[in-house]
C-alpha positions as CSV (number, residue, x, y, z in Angstrom):
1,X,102.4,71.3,78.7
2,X,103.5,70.5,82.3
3,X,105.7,67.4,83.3
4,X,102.3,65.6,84.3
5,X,100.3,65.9,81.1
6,X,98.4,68.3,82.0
7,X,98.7,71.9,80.2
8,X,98.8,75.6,81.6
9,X,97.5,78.9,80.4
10,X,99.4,81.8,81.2
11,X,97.7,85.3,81.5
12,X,98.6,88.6,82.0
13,X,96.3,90.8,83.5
14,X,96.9,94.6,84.1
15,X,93.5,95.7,85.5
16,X,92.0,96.6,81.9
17,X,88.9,94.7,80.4
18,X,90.5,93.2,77.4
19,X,92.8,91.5,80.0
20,X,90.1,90.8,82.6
21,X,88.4,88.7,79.7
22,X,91.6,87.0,78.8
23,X,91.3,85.8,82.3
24,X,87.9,84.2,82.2
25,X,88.4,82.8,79.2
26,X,91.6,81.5,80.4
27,X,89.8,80.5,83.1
28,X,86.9,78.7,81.8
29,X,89.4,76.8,79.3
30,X,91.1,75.5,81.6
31,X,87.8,74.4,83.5
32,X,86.4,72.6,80.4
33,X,89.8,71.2,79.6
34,X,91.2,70.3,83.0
35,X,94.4,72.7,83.2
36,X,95.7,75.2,85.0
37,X,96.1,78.9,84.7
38,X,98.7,81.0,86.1
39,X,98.1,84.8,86.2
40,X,101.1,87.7,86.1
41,X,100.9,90.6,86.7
42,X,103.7,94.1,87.1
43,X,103.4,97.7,87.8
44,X,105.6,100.5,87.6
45,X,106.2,103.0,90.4
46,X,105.6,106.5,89.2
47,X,107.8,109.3,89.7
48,X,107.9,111.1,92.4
49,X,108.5,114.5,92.2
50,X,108.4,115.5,95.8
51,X,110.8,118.0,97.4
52,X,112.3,118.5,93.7
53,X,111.6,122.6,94.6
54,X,115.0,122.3,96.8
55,X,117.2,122.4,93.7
56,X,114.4,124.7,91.4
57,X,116.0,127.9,92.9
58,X,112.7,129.0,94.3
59,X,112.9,127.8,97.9
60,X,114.2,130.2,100.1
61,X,114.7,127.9,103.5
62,X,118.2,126.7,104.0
63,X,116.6,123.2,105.5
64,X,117.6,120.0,103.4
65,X,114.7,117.7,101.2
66,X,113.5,115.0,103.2
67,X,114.0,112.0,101.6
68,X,110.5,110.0,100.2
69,X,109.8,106.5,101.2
70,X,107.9,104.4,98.9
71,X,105.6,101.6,100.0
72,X,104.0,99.1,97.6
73,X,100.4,99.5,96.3
């Protein structure tokens, strides 16, 4: 319950459909009952395996990697 009576309803939501129905349902409780909801959500960056052939053996140029910038999704 929050500090003013009132309740909240947490969901997580990851982009699947088990989790995009948690969220309507959290949703529509909190319509009938007069809460609130508060969605999360997290990711994880994938590797990157870019300019990993440097240190394979098989690159024959004496240039350095470049490094690889990430930017969020």
């Amino acid at each position: 319950m929050g500090g003013d009576g009132g309740f909240r309803i947490l969901a997580g939501v990851d982009g699947s459909v088990p989790s995009r129905l948690a969220l309507e349902w959290a949703v529509t409780e909190a319509r009938l009952r007069h809460g609130q909801v508060r969605v999360v959500t997290a990711w994880e960056f994938p590797p990157v395996a870019v300019g990993m052939e440097a240190w394979s053996g098989t690159r024959t140029s004496s240039r350095r990697p470049r490094a690889v910038s990430r930017t969020r999704p």
